[in-house]
C-alpha positions as CSV (number, residue, x, y, z in Angstrom):
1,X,99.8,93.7,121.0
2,X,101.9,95.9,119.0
3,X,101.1,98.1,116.0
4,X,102.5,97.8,113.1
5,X,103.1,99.6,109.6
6,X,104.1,98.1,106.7
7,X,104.9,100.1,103.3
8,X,104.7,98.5,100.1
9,X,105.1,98.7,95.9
10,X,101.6,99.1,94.7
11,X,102.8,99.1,91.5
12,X,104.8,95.9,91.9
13,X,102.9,92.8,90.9
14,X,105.1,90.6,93.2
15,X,104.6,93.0,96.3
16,X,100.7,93.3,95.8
17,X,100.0,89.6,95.7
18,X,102.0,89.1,98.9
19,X,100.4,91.9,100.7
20,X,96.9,90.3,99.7
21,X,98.1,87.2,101.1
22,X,99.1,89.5,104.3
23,X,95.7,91.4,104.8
24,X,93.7,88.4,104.6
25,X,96.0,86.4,107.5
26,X,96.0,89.6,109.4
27,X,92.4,88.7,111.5
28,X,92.8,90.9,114.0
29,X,93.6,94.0,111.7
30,X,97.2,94.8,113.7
31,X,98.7,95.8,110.2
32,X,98.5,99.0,108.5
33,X,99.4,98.9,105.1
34,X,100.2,101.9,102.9
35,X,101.2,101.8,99.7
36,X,103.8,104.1,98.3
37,X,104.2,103.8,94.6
38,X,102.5,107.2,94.0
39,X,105.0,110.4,94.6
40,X,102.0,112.1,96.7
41,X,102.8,108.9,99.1
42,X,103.8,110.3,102.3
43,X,106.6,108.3,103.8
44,X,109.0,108.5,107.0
45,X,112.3,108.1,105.1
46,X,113.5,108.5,101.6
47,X,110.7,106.9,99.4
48,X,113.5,105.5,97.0
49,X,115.0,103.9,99.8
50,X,111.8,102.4,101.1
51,X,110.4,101.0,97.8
52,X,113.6,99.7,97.4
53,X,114.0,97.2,100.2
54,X,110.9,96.1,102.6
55,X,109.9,98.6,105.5
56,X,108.0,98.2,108.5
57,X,107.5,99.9,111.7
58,X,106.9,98.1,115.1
59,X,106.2,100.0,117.9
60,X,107.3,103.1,116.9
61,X,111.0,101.6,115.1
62,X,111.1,101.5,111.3
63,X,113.1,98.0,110.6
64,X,114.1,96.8,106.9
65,X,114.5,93.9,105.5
66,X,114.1,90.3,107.1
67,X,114.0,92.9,109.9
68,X,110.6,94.3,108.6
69,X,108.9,91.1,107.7
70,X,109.4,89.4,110.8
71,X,107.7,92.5,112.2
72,X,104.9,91.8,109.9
73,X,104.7,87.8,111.2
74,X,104.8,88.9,114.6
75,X,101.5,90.9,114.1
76,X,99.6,87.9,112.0
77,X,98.4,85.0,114.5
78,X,99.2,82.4,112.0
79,X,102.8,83.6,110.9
80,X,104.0,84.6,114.7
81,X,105.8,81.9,115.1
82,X,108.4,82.5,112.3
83,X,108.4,86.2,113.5
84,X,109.3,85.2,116.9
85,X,112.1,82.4,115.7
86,X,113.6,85.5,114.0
87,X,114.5,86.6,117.2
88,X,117.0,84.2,118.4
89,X,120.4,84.7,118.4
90,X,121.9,84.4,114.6
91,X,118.5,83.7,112.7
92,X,117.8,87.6,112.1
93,X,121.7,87.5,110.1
94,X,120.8,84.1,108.0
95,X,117.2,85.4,107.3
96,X,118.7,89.2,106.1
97,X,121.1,87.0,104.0
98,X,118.1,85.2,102.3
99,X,116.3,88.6,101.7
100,X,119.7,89.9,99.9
101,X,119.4,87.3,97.3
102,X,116.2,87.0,97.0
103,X,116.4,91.2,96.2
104,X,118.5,90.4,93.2
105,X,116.2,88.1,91.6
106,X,113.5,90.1,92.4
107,X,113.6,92.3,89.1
108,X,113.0,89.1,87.1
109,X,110.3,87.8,89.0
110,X,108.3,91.2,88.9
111,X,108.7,90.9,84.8
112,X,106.9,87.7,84.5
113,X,103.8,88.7,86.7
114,X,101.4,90.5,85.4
115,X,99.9,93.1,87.3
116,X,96.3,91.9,89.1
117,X,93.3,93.9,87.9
């Protein structure tokens, strides 16, 4: 089983419900999950960089994007699946496609939820 990192908005209402969602799939506790919206964060790369698209690191290889959540699948029994269908030929392209658009709607889906207590 691989290891894997994710790094994620704490202060981002949108980012912290889905990473709930994550650590309660994530059984077998293959996910570490740090949260980077404080400047003493310690991250691998540029912090603007990372809080501004999704990073994760499998096996030792920091990935972005659909590239990163796929990663994340892979390491949650339940999601696999969909992480391993993201490695066939073209479906990594359509998927990082999907993540782009989504990114500019984003913004307006972060204003509507209100931050969980």
């Amino acid at each position: 089983m691989s290891r894997v990192t994710v790094w994620y908005d704490g202060a981002c209402p949108l980012c912290v419900r889905e990473i709930a969602l994550m650590r309660r799939l994530d059984s077998r506790s293959a996910i570490t999950f740090t949260d980077i919206s404080t400047a003493s964060a310690s991250c691998p790369i540029d912090r603007q960089l990372m809080l501004d698209r999704f990073h994760a690191s499998e096996n030792g290889k920091i990935l972005t994007g659909a590239a990163a959540f796929a990663a994340m699948w892979r390491a949650i029994p339940l999601l696999r699946p969909i992480g391993q269908l993201a490695r066939l030929p073209g479906a990594l392209p359509v998927l990082e496609a999907l993540y782009v658009q989504f990114l500019k709607i984003r913004p307006h889906i972060q204003k509507r939820l209100k931050p969980i207590d």
